[in-house]
C-alpha positions in Angstrom: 202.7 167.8 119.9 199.2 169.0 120.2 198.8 169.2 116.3 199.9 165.7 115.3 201.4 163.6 118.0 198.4 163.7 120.2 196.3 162.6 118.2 198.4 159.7 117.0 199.0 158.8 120.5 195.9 160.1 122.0 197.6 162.0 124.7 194.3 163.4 126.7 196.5 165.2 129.4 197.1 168.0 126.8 195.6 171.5 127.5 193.6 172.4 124.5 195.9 174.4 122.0 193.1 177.1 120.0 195.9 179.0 118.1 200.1 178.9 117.4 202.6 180.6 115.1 204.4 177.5 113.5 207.3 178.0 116.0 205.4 177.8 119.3 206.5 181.3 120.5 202.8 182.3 120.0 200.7 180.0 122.0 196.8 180.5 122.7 195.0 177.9 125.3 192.1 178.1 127.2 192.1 179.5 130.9 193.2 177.3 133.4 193.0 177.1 137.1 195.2 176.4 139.6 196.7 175.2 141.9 196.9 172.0 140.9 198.3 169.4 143.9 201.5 166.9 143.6 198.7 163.8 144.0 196.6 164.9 141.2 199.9 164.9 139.0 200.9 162.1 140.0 197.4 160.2 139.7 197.7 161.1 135.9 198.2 158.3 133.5 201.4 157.7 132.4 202.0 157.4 128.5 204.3 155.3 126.4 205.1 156.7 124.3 205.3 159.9 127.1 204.4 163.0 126.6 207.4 165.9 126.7 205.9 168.2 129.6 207.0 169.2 133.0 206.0 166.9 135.7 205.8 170.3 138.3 202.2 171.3 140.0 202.3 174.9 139.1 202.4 173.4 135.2 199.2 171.2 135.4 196.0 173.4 135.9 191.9 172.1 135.5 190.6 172.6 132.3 186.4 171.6 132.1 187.2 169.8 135.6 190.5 167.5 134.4 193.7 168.3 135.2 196.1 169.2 132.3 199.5 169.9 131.1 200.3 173.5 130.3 203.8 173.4 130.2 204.4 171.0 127.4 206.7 171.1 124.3 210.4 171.2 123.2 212.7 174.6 124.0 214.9 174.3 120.7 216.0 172.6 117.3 217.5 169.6 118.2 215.3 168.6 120.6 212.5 168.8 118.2 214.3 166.2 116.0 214.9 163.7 118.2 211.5 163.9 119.5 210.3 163.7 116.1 212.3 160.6 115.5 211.1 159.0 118.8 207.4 159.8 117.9 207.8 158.8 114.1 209.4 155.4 115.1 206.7 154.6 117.8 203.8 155.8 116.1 203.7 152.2 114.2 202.4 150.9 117.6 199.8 151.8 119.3 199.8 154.3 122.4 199.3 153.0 126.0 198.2 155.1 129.0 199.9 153.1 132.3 197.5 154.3 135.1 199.1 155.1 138.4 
């Protein structure tokens, strides 16, 4: 997600990604602090197309003062297809963040 889809969609709840293996096991981002409360998650934009991440506190932390996701991505195969599908057949349109 971080490497294509976010920039098609321009996803800016994303924590930074600086370095991966090409199957996401390996996962390097920059340090984030926490704890991060229930109304600053839910004061994040929502996005249409959305974004796959966890919508708990503990997997949002501040990054350079704005909240991000940590917790974002798919856990196996055919997940990542469909997703890819989904992404591939919206990315014709353009994004929308839906402010709360």
């Amino acid at each position: 997600m971080w490497t294509r889809w976010r920039l098609v969609f321009d996803w800016q709840t994303l924590c930074p990604i600086y370095a991966s293996d090409r199957f996401g096991f390996f996962v390097v981002m920059p340090r984030a602090t926490q704890p991060v409360s229930r109304e600053e998650v839910d004061a994040l934009p929502d996005y249409y197309p959305d974004i796959t991440a966890e919508a708990k506190p503990d997997d949002y932390g501040f990054v350079n003062g704005s909240v991000v996701a940590l917790d974002y991505g798919l856990p196996d195969q055919d997940m990542i297809q469909q997703r890819r599908k989904y992404y591939d057949e919206h990315a014709q349109t353009a994004a929308v963040a839906i402010p709360r």
